[in-house]
MARZA-334562 format. One record per atom (N, C-alpha, C): atom name; residue number from 0; x, y, z; residue in three letters. Coordinates in steps of 0.02 Angstrom, whole numbers. Each point is the difference from the previous one (the first is absolute). Example, Ala and Ser with C-alpha at 12.3 -4.5 7.8 and 13.67 -1.06 7.14 Angstrom:
MARZA-334562
+----+-----+--------+--------+--------+-----+
: at :   i :   east :  north :     up :  aa :
+----+-----+--------+--------+--------+-----+
:  N :   0 :    660 :   -284 :    390 : ALA :
: CA :   0 :    -45 :     59 :      0 : ALA :
:  C :   0 :     45 :     60 :      0 : ALA :
:  N :   1 :    -18 :     53 :    -36 : SER :
: CA :   1 :     42 :     59 :      3 : SER :
:  C :   1 :    -39 :     55 :     37 : SER :
+----+-----+--------+--------+--------+-----+
***
This chain:
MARZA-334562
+----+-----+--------+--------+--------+-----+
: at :   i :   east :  north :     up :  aa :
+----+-----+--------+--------+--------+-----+
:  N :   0 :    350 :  -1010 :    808 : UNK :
: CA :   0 :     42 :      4 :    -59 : UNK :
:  C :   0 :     -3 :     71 :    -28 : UNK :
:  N :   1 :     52 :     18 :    -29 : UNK :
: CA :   1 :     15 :     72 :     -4 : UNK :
:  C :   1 :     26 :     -7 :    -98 : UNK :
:  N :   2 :    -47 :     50 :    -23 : UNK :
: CA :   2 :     35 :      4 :    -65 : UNK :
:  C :   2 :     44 :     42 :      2 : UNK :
:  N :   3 :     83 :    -14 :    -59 : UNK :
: CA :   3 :     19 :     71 :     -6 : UNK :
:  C :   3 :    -20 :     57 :    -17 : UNK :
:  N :   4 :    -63 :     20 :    -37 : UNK :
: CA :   4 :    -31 :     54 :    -22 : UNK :
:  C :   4 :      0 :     47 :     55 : UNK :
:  N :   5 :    -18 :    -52 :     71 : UNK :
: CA :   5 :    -36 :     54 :     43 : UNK :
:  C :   5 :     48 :     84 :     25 : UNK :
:  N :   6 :     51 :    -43 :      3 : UNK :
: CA :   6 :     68 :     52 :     16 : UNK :
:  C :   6 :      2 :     69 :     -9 : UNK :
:  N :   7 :    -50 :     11 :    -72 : UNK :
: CA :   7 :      3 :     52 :    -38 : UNK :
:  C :   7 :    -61 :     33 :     24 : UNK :
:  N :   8 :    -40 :    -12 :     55 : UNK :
: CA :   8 :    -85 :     22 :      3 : UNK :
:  C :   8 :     20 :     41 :     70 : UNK :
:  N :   9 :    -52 :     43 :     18 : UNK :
: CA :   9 :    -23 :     15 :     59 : UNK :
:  C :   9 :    -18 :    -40 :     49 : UNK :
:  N :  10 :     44 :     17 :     67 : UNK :
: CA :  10 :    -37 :    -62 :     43 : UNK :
:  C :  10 :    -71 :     40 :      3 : UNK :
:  N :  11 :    -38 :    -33 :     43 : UNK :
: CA :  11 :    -70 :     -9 :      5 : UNK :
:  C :  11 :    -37 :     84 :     51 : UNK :
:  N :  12 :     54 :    -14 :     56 : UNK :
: CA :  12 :    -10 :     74 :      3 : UNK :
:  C :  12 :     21 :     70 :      0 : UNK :
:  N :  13 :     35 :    -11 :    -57 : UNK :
: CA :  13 :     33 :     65 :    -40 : UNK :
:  C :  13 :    -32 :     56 :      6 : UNK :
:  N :  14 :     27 :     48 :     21 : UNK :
: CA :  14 :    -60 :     64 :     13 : UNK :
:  C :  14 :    -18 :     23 :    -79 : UNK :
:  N :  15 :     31 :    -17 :    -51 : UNK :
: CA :  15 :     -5 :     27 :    -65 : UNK :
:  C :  15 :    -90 :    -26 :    -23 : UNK :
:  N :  16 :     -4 :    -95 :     47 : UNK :
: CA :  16 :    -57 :    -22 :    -60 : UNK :
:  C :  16 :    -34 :     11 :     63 : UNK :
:  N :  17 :     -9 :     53 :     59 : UNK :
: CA :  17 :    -57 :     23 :     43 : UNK :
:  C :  17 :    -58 :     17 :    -65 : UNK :
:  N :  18 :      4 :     32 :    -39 : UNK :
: CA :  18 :    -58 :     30 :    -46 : UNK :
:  C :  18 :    -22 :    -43 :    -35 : UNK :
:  N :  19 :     14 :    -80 :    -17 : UNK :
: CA :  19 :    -21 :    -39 :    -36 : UNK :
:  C :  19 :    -25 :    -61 :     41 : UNK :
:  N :  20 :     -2 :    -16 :     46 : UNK :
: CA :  20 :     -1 :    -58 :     33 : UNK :
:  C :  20 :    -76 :     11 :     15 : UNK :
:  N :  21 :    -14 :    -60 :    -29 : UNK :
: CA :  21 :    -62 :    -25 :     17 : UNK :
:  C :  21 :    -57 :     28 :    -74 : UNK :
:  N :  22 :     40 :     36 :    -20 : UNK :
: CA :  22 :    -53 :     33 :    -73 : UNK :
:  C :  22 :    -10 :    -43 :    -52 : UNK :
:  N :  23 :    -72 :     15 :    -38 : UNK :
: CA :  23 :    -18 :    -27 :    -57 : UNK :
:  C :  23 :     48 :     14 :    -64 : UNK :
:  N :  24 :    -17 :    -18 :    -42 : UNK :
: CA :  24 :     48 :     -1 :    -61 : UNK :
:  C :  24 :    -25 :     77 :    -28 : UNK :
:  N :  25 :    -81 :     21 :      7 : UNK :
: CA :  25 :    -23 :     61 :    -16 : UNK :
:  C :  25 :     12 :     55 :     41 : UNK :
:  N :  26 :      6 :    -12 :     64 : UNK :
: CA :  26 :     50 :     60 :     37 : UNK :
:  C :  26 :     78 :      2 :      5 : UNK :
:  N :  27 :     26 :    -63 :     -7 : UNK :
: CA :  27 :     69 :     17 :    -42 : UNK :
:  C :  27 :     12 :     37 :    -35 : UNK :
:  N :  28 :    -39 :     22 :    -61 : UNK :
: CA :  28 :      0 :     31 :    -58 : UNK :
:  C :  28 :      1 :     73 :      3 : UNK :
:  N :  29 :    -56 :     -5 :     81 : UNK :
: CA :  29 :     18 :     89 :      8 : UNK :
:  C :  29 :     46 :     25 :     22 : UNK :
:  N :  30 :     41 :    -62 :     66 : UNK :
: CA :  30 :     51 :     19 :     23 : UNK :
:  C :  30 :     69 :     -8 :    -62 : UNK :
:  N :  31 :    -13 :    -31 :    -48 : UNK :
: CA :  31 :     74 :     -3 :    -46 : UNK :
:  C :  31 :     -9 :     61 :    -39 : UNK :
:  N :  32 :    -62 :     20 :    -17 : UNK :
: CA :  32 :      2 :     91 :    -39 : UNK :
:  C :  32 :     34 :     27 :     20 : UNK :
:  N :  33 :    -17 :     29 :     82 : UNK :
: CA :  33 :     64 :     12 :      1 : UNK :
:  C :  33 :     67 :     20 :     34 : UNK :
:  N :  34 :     22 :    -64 :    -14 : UNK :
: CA :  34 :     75 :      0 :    -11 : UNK :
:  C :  34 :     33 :    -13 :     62 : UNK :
:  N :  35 :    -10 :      5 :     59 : UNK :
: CA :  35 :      5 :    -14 :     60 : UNK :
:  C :  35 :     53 :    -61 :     14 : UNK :
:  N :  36 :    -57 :    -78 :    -13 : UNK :
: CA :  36 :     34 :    -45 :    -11 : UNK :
:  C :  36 :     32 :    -18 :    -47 : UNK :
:  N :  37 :     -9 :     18 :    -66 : UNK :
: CA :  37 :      3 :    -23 :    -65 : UNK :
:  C :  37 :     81 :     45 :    -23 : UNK :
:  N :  38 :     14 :     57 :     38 : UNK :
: CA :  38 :     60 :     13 :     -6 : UNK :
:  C :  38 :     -7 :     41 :    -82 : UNK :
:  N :  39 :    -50 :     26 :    -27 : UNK :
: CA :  39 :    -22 :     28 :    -43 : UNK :
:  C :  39 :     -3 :    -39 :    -76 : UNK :
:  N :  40 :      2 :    -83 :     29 : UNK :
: CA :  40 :     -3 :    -42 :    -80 : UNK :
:  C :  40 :    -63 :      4 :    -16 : UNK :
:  N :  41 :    -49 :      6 :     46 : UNK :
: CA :  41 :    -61 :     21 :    -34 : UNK :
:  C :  41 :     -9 :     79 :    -61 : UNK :
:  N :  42 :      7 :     28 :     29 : UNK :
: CA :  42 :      4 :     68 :    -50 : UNK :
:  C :  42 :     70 :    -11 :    -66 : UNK :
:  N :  43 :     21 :    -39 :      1 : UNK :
: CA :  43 :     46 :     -8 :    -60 : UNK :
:  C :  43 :    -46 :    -17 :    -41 : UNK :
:  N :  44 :    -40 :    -57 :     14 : UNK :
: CA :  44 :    -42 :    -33 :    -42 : UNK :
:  C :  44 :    -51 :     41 :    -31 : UNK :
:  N :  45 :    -30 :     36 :     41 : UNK :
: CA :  45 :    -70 :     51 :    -12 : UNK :
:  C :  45 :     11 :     27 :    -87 : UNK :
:  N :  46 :     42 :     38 :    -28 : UNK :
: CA :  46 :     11 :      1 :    -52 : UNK :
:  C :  46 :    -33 :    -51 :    -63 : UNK :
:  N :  47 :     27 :    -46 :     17 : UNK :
: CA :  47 :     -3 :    -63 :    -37 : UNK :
:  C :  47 :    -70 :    -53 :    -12 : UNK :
:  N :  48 :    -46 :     29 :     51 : UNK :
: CA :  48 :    -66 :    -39 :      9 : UNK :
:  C :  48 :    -26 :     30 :    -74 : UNK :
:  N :  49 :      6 :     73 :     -1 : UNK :
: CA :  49 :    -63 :      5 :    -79 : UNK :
:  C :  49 :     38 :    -14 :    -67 : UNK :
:  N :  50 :     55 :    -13 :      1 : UNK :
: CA :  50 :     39 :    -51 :    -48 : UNK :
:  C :  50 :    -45 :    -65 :    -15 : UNK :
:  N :  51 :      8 :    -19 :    -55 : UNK :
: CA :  51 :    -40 :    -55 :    -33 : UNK :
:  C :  51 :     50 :    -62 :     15 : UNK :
:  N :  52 :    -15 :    -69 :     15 : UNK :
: CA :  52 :     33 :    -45 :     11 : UNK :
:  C :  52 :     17 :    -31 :    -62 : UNK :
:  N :  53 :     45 :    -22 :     -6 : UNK :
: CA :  53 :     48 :    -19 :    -53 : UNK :
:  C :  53 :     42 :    -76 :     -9 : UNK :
:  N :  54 :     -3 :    -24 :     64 : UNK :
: CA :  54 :     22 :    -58 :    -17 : UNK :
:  C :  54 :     56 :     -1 :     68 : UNK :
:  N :  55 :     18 :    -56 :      0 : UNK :
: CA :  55 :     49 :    -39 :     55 : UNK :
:  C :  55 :     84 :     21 :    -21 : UNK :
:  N :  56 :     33 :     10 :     40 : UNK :
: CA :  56 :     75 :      0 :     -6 : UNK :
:  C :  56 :     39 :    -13 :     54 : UNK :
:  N :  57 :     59 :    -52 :     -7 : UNK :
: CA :  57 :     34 :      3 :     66 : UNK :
:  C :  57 :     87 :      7 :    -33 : UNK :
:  N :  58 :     -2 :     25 :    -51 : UNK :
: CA :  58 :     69 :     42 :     -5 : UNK :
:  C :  58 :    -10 :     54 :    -57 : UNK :
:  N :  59 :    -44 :     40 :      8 : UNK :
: CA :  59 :    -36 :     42 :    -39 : UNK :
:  C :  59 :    -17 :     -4 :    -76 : UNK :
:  N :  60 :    -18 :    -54 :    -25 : UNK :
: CA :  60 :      8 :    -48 :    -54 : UNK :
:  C :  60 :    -97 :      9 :     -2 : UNK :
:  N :  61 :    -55 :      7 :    -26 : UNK :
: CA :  61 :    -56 :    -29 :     31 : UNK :
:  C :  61 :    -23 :    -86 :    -34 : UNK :
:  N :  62 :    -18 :    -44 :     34 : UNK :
: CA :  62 :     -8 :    -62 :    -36 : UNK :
:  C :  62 :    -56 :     15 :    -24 : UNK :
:  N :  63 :    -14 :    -13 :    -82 : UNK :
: CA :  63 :    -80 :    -15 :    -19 : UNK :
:  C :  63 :    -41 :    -46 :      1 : UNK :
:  N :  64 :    -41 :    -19 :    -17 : UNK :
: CA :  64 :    -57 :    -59 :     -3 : UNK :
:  C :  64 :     14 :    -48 :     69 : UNK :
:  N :  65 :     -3 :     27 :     51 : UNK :
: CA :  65 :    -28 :    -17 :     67 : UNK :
:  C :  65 :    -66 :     -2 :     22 : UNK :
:  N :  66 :    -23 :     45 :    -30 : UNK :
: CA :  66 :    -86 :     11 :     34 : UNK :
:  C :  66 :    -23 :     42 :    -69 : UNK :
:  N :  67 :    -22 :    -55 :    -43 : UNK :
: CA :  67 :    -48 :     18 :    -86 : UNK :
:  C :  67 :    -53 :     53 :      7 : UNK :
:  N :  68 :    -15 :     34 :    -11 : UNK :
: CA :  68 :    -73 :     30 :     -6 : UNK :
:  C :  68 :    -57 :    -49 :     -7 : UNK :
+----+-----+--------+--------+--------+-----+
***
């Protein structure tokens, strides 16, 4: 059985995910720094890590009282 999602993925041996296959989630991390696989969405983000978290949004709205102090 085949989901439609898959359509949109790499087959399996894509020379692109040669650098990821078979890696931990902690050497992922070195290989998504950078940018290689990640197509540089990792370094968009980098900015944004010493930003203080603020709350949830999914139409740039933030919802409050989700998670109280």
């Amino acid at each position: 059985m085949s989901a439609p999602f898959r359509q949109y993925l790499f087959p399996h041996d894509h020379p692109r995910l040669a650098d990821i296959r078979g890696i931990d989630a902690y050497a992922y991390r070195e290989v998504a720094a950078g940018g290689g696989f990640t197509g540089g969405l990792v370094a968009g983000w980098r900015p944004l890590y010493a930003q203080p978290f603020r709350g949830v949004t999914s139409d740039g709205d933030l919802v409050s009282g989700l998670h109280p102090p």
